[in-house]
N, C-alpha and C positions, 0 to 999 in steps of 0.2 A: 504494500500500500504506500503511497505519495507520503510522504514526510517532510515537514518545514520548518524553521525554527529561525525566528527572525527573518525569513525572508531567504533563507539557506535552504536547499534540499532536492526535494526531487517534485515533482507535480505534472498532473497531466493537462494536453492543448491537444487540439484540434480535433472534434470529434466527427467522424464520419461513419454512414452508411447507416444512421440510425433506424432501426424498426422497432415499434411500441406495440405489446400485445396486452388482454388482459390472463389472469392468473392467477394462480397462489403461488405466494412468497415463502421460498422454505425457511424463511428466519419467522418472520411476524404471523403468517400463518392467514394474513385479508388473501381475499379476490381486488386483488388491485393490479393496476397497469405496471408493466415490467418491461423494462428497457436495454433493448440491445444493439450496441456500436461499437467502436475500434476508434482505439484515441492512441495518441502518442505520449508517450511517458521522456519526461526530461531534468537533467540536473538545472535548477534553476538559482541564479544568485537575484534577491530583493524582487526575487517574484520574475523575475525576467529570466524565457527560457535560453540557455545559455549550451547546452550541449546534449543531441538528442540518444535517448536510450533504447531506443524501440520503438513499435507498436505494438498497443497490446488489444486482447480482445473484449470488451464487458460485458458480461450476458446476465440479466436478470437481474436487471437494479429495480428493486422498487421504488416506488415511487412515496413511499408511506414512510419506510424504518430505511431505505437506501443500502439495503444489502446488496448484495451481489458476487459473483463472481468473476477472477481474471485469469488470462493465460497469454503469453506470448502469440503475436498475431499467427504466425509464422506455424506456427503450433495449431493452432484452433483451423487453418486453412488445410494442414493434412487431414485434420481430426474430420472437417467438413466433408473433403473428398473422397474418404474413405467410406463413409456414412451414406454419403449418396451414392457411392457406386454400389455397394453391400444393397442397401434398399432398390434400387431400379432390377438391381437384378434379382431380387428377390419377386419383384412383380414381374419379368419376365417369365420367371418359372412358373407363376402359376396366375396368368393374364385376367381370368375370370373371377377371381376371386378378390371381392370388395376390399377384403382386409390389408389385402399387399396394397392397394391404390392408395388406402390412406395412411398405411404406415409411409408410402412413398411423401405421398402429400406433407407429411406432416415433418418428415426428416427437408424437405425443398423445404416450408416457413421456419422449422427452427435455426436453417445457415441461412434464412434471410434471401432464397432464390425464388421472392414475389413473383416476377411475369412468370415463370414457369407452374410456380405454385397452383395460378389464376388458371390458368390454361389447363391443369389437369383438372382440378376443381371443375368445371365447365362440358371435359369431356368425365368423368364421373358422374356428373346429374345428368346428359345426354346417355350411357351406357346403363344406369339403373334410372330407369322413369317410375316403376313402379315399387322399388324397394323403398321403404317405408325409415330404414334404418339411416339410408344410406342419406335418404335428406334430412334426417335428424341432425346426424355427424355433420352434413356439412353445412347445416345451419349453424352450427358451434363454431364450425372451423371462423364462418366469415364474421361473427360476433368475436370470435378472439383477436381475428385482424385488421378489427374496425372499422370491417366491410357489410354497415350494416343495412344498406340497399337491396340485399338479397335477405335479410335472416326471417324475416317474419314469413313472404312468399316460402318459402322452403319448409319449417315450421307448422307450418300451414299445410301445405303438401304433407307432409308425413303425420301427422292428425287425418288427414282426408282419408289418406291410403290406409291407417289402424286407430278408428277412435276409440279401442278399448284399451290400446296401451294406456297405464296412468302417468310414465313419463310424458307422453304425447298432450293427455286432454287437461292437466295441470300447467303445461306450456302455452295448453292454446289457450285456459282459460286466464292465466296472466297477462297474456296480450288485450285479451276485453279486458280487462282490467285496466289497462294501460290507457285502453279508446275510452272507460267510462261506463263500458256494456256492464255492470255489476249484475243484475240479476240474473242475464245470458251467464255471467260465469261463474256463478252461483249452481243453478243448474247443471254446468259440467266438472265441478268437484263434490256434487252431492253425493255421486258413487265409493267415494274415497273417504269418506269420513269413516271413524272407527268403528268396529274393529275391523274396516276394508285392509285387505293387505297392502296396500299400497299409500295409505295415508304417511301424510308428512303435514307437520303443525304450519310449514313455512306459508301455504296457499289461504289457507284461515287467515293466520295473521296481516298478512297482503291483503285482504278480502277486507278485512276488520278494519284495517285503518283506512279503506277507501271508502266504506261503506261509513265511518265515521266521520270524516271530510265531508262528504254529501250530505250529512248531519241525519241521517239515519241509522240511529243509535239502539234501536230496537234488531235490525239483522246486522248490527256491528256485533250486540251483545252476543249474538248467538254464535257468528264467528267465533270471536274471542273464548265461549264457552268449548267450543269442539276445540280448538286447537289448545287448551288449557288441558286435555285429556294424555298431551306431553308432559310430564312431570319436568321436564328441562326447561319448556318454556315460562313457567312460573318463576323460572330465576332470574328474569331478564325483568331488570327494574321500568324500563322505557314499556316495556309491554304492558305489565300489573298497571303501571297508570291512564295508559291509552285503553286498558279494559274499566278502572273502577271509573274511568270519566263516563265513558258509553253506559254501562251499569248505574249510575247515577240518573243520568238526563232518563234515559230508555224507562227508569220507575215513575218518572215524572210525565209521562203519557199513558201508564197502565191502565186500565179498566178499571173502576172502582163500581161497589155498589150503589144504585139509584133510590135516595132517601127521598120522599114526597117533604116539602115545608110543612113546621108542624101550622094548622088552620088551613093546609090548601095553597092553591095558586093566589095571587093576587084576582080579583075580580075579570081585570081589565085582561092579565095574559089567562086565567082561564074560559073565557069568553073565548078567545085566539086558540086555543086547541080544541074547545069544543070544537068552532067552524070547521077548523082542519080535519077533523075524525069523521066529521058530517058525511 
């Protein structure tokens, strides 16, 4: 790592070839953006670079805790070549099968070979139209590479092609979410609720704080109820308050019993409901 002291030591300039993906960070552990370049490392006097050491490679700096990893550029560029030829020819051996295309795929975005990347991506949704899997995947791929022109059409597609997966119908019902459709995607995580095998609290919660914003705090409550059948999410302080606020208001519209005043209506409004009953 770069070391300075006064204005002595060593520090990095010029960064090139940057690619931003999103991620998990193996230090901090977020789904945050992670950043990948090749910068020059140099002996610097008063901050001014003064004699150069390399380049090296940075892969996976986040963007949150700025961890990351380095290796000599030099080094990272056999590492890369090596990786794509092992992968392509791995998909030449067995052409038909999904899983080499996107191991290929995914080995061309991790060395940062985007036009290539693009172009297989492209011919992979052209070769599987109706695999259901296959646009799953590669809705991720273009969400990781913040190519997100294509992610909901794809997404979308692989919903159409199996609405019973609950990966699929929790994906599509968070995109109405996203549009506002709440009660359309309501409706398609009602199958998922417990003890559904496929429940996860996270679509609840989602559901609950949207459903809350809308100021509809009576189907916020009930979110918040199902997804409370996680014993994990009761730990999360942000949550318990964004529930007892909905719980609160939602009792302030309940049904109460109908007490007649004691003497009757006033003259004048029960003259007014006789007519009406007439």
């Amino acid at each position: 790592m770069p070391f300075t002291i006064k204005g002595i030591g060593t520090r990095y300039y010029g960064k090139r070839n940057v690619r931003k993906e999103m991620g998990t960070c193996q230090n901090c552990r977020k789904f945050v953006q992670l950043e990948n370049y090749d910068i020059g490392l140099y002996f610097v006097i008063l901050y001014i670079p003064i004699i150069p050491l390399g380049r090296r490679q940075i892969t996976d700096k986040c963007f949150y805790c700025l961890h990351h990893r380095v290796m000599p550029l030099a080094k990272w560029r056999d590492l890369k070549s090596s990786a794509i030829e092992t992968s392509l020819q791995a998909l030449v051996n067995d052409m038909h099968n999904p899983a080499r295309a996107f191991e290929y795929l995914f080995t061309l975005t991790r060395f940062n070979e985007m036009d290539d990347a693009r172009e297989l991506a492209a011919t992979i949704e052209a070769q599987y139209p109706d695999n259901a899997d296959a646009h799953y995947v590669l809705a991720g791929w273009h969400m990781s590479t913040g190519m997100s022109k294509e992610v909901k059409r794809l997404f979308q597609r692989a919903f159409e092609l199996n609405p019973d997966n609950p990966d699929y119908r929790r994906t599509q019902a968070m995109m109405l979410v996203e549009q506002g459709r709440l009660d359309e995607a309501r409706e398609l995580v009602r199958c998922l609720e417990p003890p559904a095998e496929g429940f996860q609290p996270e679509e609840f919660v989602a559901l609950g704080e949207a459903f809350q914003k809308q100021g509809n705090h009576v189907a916020a409550t009930e979110m918040f109820r199902i997804a409370k059948t996680d014993p994990t999410v009761c730990q999360d302080k942000k949550f318990l308050k964004m529930s007892k606020r909905s719980e609160k208001r939602a009792a302030q519209y309940a049904p109460r019993d109908f007490t007649l005043p004691r003497g009757g209506f006033p003259q004048q409004a029960s003259g007014s409901i006789r007519s009406f009953t007439q």
